[in-house]
PLY file of the C-alpha trace (Angstrom):
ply
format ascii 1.0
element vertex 280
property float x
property float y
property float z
element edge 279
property int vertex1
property int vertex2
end_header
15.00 -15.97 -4.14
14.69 -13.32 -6.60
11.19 -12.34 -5.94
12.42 -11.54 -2.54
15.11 -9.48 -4.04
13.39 -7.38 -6.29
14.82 -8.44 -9.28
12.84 -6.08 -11.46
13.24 -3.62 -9.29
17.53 -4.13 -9.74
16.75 -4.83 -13.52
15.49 -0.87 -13.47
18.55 0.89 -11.96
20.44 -1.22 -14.96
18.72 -0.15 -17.27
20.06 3.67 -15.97
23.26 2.76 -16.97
22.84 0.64 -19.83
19.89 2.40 -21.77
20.89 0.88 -25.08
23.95 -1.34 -24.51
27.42 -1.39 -23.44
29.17 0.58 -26.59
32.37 0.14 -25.45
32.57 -3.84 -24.45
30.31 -4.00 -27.91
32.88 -2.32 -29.53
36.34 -3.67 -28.11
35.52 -7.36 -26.30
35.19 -10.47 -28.04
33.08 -13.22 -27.19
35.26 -14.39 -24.67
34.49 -15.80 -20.90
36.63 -14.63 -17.68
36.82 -14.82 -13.84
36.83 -11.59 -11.82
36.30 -10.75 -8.00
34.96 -7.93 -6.18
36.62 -7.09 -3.17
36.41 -4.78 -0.32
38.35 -1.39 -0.59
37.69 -0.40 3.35
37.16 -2.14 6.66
33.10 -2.59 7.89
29.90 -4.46 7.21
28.59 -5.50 3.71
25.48 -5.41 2.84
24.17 -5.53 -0.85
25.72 -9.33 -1.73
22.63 -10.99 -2.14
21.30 -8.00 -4.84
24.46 -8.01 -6.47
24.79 -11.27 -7.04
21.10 -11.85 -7.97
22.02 -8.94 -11.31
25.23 -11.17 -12.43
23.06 -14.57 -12.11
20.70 -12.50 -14.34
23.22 -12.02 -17.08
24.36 -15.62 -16.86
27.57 -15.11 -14.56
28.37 -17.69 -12.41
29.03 -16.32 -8.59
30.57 -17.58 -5.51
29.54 -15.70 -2.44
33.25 -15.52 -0.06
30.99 -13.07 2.21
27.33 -12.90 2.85
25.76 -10.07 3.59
26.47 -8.84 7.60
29.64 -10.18 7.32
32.83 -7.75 8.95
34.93 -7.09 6.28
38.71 -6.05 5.75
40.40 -4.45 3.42
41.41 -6.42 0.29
38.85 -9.13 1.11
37.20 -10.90 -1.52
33.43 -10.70 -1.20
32.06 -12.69 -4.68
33.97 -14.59 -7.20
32.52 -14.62 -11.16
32.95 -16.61 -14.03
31.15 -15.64 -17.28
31.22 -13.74 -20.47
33.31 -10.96 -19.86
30.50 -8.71 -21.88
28.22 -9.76 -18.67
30.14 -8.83 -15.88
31.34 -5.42 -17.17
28.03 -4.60 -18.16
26.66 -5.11 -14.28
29.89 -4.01 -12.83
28.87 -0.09 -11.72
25.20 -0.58 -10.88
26.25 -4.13 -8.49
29.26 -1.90 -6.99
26.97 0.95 -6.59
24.16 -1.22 -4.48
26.99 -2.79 -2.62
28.32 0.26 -1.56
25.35 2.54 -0.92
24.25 -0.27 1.06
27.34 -1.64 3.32
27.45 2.58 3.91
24.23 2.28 5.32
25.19 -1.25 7.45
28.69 0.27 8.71
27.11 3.29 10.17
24.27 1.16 11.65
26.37 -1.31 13.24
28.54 1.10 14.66
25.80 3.42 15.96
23.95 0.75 17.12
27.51 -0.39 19.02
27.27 2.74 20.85
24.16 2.75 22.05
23.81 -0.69 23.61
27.23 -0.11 25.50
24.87 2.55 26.74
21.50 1.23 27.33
21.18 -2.22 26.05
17.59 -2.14 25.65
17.83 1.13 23.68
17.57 0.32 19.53
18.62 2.46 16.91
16.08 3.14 14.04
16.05 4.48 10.22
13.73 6.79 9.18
11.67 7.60 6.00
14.45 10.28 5.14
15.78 7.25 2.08
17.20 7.62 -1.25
14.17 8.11 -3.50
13.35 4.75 -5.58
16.04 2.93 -3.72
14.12 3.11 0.30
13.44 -0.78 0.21
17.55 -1.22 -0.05
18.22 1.23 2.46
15.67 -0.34 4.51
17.51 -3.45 4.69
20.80 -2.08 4.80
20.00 -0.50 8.43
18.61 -4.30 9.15
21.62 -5.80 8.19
23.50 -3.15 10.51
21.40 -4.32 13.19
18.82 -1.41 13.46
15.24 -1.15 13.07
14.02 -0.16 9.46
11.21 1.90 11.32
8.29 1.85 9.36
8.27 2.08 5.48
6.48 4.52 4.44
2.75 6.03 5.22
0.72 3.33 4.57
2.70 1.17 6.97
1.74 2.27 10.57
-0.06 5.79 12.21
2.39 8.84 13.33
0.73 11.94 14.21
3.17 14.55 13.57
3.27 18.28 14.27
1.33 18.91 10.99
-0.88 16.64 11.76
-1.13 19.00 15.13
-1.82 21.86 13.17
-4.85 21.30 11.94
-6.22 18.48 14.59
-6.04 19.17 18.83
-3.58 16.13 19.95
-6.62 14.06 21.80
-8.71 14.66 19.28
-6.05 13.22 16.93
-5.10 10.02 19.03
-8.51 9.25 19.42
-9.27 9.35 15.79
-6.21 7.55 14.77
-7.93 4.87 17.09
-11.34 4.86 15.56
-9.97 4.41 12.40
-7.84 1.43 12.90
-7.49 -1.19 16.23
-4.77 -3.01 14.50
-1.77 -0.39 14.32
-0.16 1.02 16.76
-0.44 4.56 17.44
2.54 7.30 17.69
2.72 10.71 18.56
5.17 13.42 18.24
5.61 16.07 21.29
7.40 18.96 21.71
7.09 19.22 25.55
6.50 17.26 28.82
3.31 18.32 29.74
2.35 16.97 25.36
4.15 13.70 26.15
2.01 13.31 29.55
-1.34 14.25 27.19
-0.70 11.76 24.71
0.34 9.00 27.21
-2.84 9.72 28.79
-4.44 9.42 25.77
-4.27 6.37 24.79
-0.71 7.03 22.26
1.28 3.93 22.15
4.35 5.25 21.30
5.71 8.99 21.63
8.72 10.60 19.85
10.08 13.22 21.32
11.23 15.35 19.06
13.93 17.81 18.34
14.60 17.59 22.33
17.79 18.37 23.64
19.27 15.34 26.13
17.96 17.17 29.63
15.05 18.09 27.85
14.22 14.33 27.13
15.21 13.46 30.40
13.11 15.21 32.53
10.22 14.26 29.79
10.97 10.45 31.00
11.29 11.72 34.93
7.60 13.42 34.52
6.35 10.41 32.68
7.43 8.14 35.95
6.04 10.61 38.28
2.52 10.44 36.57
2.59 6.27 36.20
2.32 6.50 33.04
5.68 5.52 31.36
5.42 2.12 31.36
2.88 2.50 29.12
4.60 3.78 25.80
7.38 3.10 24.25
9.73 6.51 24.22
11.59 7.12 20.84
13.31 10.50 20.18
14.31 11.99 17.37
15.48 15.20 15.30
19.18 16.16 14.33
20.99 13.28 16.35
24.17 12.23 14.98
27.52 10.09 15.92
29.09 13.32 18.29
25.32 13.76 20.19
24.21 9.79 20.54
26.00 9.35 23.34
23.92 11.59 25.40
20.91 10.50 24.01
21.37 7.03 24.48
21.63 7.62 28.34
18.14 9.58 28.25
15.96 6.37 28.82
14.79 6.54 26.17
13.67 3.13 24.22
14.01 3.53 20.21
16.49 6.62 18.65
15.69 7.23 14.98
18.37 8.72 12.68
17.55 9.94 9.25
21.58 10.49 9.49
21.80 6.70 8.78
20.58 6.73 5.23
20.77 10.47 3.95
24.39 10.98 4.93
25.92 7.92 3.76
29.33 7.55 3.55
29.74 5.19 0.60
31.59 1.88 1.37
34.17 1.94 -1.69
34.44 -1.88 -3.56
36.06 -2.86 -6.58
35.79 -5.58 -9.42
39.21 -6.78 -11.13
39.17 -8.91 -14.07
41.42 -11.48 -13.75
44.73 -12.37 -15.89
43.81 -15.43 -17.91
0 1
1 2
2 3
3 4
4 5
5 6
6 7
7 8
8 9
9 10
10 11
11 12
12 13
13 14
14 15
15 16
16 17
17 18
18 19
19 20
20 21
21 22
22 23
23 24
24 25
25 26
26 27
27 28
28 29
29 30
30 31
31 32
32 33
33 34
34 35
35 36
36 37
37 38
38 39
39 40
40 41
41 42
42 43
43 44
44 45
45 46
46 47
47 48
48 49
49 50
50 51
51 52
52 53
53 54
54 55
55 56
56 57
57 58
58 59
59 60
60 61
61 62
62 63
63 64
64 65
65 66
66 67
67 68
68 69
69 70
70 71
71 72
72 73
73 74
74 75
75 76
76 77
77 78
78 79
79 80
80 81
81 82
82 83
83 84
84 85
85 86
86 87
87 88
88 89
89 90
90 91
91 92
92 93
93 94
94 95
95 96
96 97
97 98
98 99
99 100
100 101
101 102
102 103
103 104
104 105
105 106
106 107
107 108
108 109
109 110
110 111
111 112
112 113
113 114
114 115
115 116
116 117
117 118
118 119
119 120
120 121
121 122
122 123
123 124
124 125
125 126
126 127
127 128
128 129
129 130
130 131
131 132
132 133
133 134
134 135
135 136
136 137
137 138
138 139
139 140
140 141
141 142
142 143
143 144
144 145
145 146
146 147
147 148
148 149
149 150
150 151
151 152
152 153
153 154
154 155
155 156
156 157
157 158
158 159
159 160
160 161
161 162
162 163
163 164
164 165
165 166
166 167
167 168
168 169
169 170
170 171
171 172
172 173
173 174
174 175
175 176
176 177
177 178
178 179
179 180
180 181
181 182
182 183
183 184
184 185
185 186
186 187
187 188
188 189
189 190
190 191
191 192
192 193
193 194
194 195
195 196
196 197
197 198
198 199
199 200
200 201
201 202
202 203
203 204
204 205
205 206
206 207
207 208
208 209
209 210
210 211
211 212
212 213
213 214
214 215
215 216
216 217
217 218
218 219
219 220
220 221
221 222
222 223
223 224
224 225
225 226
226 227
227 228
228 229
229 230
230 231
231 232
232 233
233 234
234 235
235 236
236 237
237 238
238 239
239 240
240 241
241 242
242 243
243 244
244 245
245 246
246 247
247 248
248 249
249 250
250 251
251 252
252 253
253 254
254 255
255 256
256 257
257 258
258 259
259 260
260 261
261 262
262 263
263 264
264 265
265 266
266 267
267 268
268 269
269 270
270 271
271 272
272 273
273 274
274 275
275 276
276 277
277 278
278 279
């Protein structure tokens, strides 16, 4: 379990906050054991219980998960229950609340993005994008997951997208057919500007094409011109570029079949938790 959580990788954003110890629990607590919850300060999804409770098990806290991680949440819910040294807890408190909350941010917005766009187009997914929290992408990642979105890919290594920088220096066939010499095994996507560069790449041999920075007619009559040439059925459409919860609507009812959102994890509202110690 904690090899799938990363528990070195948790270990190092601790170590942020507690570089040399906790002076003031060193200073004022005794060697004394307590029970404390963490509950849930706002409505929405959590996310972030199964990293947060791997830190406390760390220090030797005891934890009882009341809400695993995709649960709805109210306010005033309890989400984990601890019993330990009272030195452990505090010293995990901020970097577990921080996690939690970055993260159930992340799973809120998903769920209710992703919400809106299936009441739209059912078929239509909402996706993350590499736009992350530096050092933390592998969190946010899984946040959009637990939300019920597509992490997208990871990073570069993990799949081919020719991009217009890419188009800069390489023609667009000349690109896609590269991109195909060099691997058989990954799936190929494209980003166009236009119709007439989404009918070129389809043509191509591109396996998926993002349409990007399109306004909504713009990415519908990219779809219509894709259907009059045979060739949508082909690719996989995702679009992307500036979308956000006032625009998504419209999008949505493009035809589209993925919409990416960078506005999922670099404008996250943070899902506020706290952790109360409790009387003895």
């Amino acid at each position: 379990m904690t090899d799938e959580l990363h528990l070195d990788e948790l270990l190092e954003f601790l170590k942020e906050d507690v570089p040399a110890g906790d002076v003031t629990s060193d200073a004022v607590i005794p060697d004394i054991s307590c029970t404390a919850v963490i509950r849930a300060e706002h409505d929405g999804i959590i996310a972030g219980v199964a990293e947060a409770s791997a830190l406390f098990s760390h220090f030797g806290t005891s934890v009882t998960m009341e809400k695993n991680d995709g649960t709805e949440v109210k306010t005033g819910d309890v989400i984990l229950r601890l019993s330990g040294k009272a030195k452990a807890i505090l010293i995990v408190e901020r970097t577990a609340l921080n996690i939690m909350g970055r993260m159930s941010g992340i799973a809120t917005a998903t769920r209710t993005l992703a919400g809106v766009v299936r009441s739209i187009s059912p078929s239509c997914r909402v996706a993350g994008t590499r736009k992350t929290c530096p050092g933390f992408r592998r969190f946010d990642k899984k946040a959009v997951t637990i939300g019920g979105g597509d992490p997208h890919r990871m990073n570069l290594s993990d799949g081919i997208l020719i991009k217009d920088n890419h188009l800069a220096v390489v023609p667009l066939e000349t690109a896609i057919r590269a991109a195909r010499s060099h691997s058989r095994y990954k799936k190929i996507e494209v980003e166009v500007e236009s119709s007439a560069d989404a009918i070129r790449a389809a043509e191509t041999g591109a396996d998926i094409i993002m349409l990007d920075n399109m306004t909504p007619a713009q990415a519908k009559e990219t779809v219509s011109a894709l259907e009059k040439c045979g060739l949508r059925d082909r690719v996989t459409l995702e679009i992307s570029g500036g979308i956000n919860d006032t625009t998504l609507r419209d999008y949505a009812a493009c035809g589209v079949d993925v919409i990416s959102m960078g506005a999922l994890t670099h404008t996250v509202k943070n899902f506020s938790l706290s952790l109360e110690i409790l009387p003895v």
